[in-house]
N, C-alpha and C positions, 0 to 999 in steps of 0.2 A: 541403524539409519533413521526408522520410524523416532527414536529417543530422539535422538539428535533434530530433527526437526520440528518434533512437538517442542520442544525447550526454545527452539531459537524462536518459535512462533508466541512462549509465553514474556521471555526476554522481551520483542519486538514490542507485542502489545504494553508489557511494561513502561517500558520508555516511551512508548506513544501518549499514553495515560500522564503516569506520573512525571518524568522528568523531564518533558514538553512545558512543563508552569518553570522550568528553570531557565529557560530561554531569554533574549533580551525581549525589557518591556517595551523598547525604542519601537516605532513600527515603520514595517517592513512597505515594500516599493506599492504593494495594492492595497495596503493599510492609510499611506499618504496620500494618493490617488482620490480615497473615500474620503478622507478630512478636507482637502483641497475642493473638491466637487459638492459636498454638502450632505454626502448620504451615508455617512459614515453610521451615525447611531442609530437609522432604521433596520439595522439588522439585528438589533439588542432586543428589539421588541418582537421578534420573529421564534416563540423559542411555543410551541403548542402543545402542552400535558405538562410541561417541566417547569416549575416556579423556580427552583434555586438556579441561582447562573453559575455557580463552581458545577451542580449535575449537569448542567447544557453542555457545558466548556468540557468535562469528562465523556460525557458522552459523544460530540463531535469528536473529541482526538478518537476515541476507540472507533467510530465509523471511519476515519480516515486511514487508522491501520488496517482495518479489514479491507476498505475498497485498496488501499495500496496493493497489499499483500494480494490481493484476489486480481488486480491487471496484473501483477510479475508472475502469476503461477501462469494466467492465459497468455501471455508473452512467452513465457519457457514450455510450457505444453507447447504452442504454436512453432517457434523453433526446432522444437524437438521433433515436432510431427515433418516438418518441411527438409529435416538433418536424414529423417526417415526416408522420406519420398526421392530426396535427393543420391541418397547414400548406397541405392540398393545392390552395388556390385558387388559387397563384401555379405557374406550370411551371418547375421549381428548375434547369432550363436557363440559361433567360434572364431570370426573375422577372417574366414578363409576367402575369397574369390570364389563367385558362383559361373557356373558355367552359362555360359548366357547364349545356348544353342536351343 
C-alpha cells in the first residue's frame, strides 16, 4: 500500500513539475482578467531569492502540488474521521454489530 502511494505521490509531483509547461500557452479565465485590468505583469516581478523564471515557475508548480495534495489528504483524513464518528454500530474490526446496551 505504502509503495503504491509513495509512487502515485512521485508521478503526481512529476506531472505537476514537468508536464504542467505542456499545457496551452492561450490564458486561461484569471490570466485574461489580469491583461484586461492592467496588472497582469506585476506578478513577474514578485519572485524574492529566485532570479531565473523557469526556477520560479518550477517551483510554484511543486508548491501547488504539495498544497494540493496536502488539502485532499485533510479532506479524506476529515471524511474518514466523520465515516468514523458516524459509523460506530458496526466494530471496524470485524464489521459485526455491537451491542449497544
Amino acid at each position: 500500500m505504502w509503495v503504491f502511494v509513495c509512487l502515485a505521490l512521485v508521478v503526481a509531483v512529476l506531472i505537476g513539475v514537468f508536464a504542467s509547461s505542456l499545457a496551452s500557452k492561450s490564458p486561461d479565465g484569471l490570466e485574461k482578467t489580469a491583461q484586461t485590468r492592467g496588472f497582469a505583469g506585476k506578478a513577474d516581478s514578485a519572485r524574492p531569492g529566485v532570479l531565473n523564471g523557469k526556477t520560479a515557475t518550477g517551483i510554484s508548480r511543486l508548491m501547488g502540488v504539495i498544497i494540493t495534495l496536502a488539502a485532499a489528504l485533510l479532506l479524506g483524513l476529515a471524511a474518514y474521521g466523520i465515516g468514523r464518528v458516524w459509523g460506530k454500530k458496526d466494530d471496524p474490526g470485524t464489521g459485526t454489530p455491537v451491542n449497544e446496551t
